[in-house]
N, C-alpha and C positions, 0 to 999 in steps of 0.2 A: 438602508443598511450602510455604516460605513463602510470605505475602499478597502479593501482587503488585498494583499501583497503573497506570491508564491513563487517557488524556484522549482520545476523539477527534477527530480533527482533522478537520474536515469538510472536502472540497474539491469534492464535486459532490452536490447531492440536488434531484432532479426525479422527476416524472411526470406522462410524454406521450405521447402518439400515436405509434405508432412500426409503419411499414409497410417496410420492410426491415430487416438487421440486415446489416453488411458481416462476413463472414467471416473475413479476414485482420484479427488484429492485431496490434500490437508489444505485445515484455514489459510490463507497466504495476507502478510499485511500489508500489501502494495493494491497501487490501482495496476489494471489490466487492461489492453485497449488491445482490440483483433480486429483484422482484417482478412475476409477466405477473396481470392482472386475469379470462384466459381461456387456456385451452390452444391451442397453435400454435406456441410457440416451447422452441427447445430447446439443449442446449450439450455439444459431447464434449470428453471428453479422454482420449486415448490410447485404448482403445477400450469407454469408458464414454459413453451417452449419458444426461442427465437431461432429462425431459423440468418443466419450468416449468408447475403451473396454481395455481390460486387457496388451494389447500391449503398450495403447500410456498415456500418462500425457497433460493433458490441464494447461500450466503457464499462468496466464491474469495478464499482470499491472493495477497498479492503477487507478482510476478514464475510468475504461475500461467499454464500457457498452454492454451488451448483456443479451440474455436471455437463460432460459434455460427448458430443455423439458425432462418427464420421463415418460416411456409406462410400467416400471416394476420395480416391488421393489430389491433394492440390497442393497450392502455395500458401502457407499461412504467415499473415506480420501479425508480429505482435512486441509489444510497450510493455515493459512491468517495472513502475516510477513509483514513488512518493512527491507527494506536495506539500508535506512538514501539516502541521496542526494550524487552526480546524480544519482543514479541506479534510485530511484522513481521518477525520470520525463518520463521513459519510458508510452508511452499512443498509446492507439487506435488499438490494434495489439492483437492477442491471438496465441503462439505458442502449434501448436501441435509438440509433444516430444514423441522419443521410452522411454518406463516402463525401467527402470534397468530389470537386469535378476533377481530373486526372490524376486522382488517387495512385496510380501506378508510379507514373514521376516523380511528384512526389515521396514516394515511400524508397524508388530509387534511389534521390537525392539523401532520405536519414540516411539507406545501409549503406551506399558505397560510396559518398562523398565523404570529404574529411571536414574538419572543423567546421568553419560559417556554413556553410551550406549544407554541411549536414546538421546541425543545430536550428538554422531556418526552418530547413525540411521540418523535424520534428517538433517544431514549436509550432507551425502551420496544422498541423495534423490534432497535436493538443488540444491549442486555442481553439482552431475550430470545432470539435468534440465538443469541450464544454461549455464553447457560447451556448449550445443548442440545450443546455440543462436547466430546466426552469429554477428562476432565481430562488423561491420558497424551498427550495434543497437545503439551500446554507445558511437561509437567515435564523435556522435555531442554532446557527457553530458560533454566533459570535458572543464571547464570553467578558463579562468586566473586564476593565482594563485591569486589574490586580490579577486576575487570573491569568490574562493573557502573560502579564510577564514572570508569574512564577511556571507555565508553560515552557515559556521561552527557556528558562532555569534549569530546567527537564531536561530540555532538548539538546543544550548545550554541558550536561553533567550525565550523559545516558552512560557513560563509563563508572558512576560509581553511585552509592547509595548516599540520598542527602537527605539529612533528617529534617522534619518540621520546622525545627529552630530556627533552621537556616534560610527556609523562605519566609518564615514571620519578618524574622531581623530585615531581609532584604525588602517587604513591603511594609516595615513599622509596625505590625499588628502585631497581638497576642497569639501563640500558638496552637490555641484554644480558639480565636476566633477567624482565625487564617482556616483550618481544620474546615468550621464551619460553613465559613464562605465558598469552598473551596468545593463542598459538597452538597451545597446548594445551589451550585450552577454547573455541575458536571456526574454529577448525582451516584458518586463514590469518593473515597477519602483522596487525599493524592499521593498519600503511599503506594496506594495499589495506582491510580493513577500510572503513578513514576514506575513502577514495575512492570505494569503491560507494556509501554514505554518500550521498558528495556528489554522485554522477553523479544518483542517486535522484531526489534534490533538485532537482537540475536538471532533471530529467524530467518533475517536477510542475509547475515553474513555467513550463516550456514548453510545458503544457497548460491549465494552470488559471490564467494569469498570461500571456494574449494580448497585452496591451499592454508588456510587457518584450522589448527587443530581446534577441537571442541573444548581443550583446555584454554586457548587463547581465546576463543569466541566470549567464556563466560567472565576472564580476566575485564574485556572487551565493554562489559556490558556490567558489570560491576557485581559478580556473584563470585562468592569464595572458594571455587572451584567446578568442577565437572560435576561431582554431583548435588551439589545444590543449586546449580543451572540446572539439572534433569527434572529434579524434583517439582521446580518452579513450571517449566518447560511443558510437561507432564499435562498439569493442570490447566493450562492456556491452551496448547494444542494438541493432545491426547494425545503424543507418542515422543518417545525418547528424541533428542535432539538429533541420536546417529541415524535411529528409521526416517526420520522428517526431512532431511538430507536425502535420504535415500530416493524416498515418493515424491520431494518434487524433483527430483532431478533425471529418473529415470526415465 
């Protein structure tokens, strides 16, 4: 497999006190990485239960769905990152993972050091999470090199709608044969592609980005207003932008 390159994007790391855990949640398109400091809490999906203690790390991708269960109050850490494309097409899967040795210190150093050492910290904690992921994960994410860079395209234009045209021209091909290719290695067109993309996007800023109105989220993310980000919205994660807001944050 060639070397493949990632940054992550931090969007939530804490650990706290945490005396319930709500069961119901919506799809969320970030990875998730927990740590409980004591046994008590636990997580299913489909009919796999892990149970959480101070040995192991629970990593979940994105758009992963499961629930989760707490019989006692503890300290929970927890990571909710992106690692940009292909790492986040990983789905459906939750690795349980051995804790580094002094896990505590460590997790010390992410939440209450500042800069380098808290960066260390959590790249230490990353890293080693996903050494421990068998390589056969990712070796179906790595896509033509044309794909990859009309990706990149995506990634860097998640603020507005780019039509076909424009990544043909930017990879020489026909847009008729870009179309093709495009969904024959990713196996949808990349319209919709670019719109999950941008729904994603939206999902995080209207989690991790409380002070942006639902009006600026959908400016954001390149939909012509509030409700044609709902309508989009809707269909990707089955509930209005304002409820989705609500359920993860409460």
């Amino acid at each position: 497999m060639p070397p493949l390159s990632f940054y992550a994007d931090i969007h939530l790391l804490k650990f706290r006190l945490i005396k319930h855990w709500g069961r119901k949640y919506p799809s969320l398109p970030f990875w998730r990485l927990w740590w409980n400091d004591r046994p008590g809490g636990s997580v299913k999906m489909g009919e796999t239960v892990y149970h959480l203690t101070q040995e192991t790390l629970l990593l979940i991708p994105p758009h992963t769905p499961c629930h989760r269960f707490l019989n006692t109050p503890l300290y929970h850490f927890y990571c909710h990152f992106n690692l940009g494309l292909p790492w986040d097409l990983v789905r459906n899967r939750i690795f349980e993972l051995a804790a580094p040795p002094h896990i505590e210190s460590i997790i010390a150093d992410a939440t209450t050091q500042r800069d380098t050492v808290a960066q260390f910290a959590t790249g230490e904690i990353l890293m080693g999470a996903f050494r421990q992921i068998p390589t056969h994960i990712f070796e179906h994410l790595v896509f033509d090199e044309r794909i990859q860079i009309a990706i990149s395209h995506m990634e860097a234009n998640i603020h507005r709608h780019v039509p076909n045209s424009e990544f043909a021209q930017l990879l020489h091909l026909t847009a008729n044969t870009f179309v093709r290719l495009f969904k024959s290695q990713t196996g949808i067109s990349p319209q919709a592609f670019h719109k999950q993309m941008r729904l994603d996007r939206a999902a995080i800023l209207l989690t991790q980005h409380t002070h942006m109105t639902i009006e600026e989220v959908a400016e954001a993310t390149g939909f012509y207003d509030r409700h044609h980000l709902a309508r989009a919205f809707r269909k990707r994660y089955a509930y209005s932008p304002a409820t989705y807001r609500r359920l993860v944050r409460k």
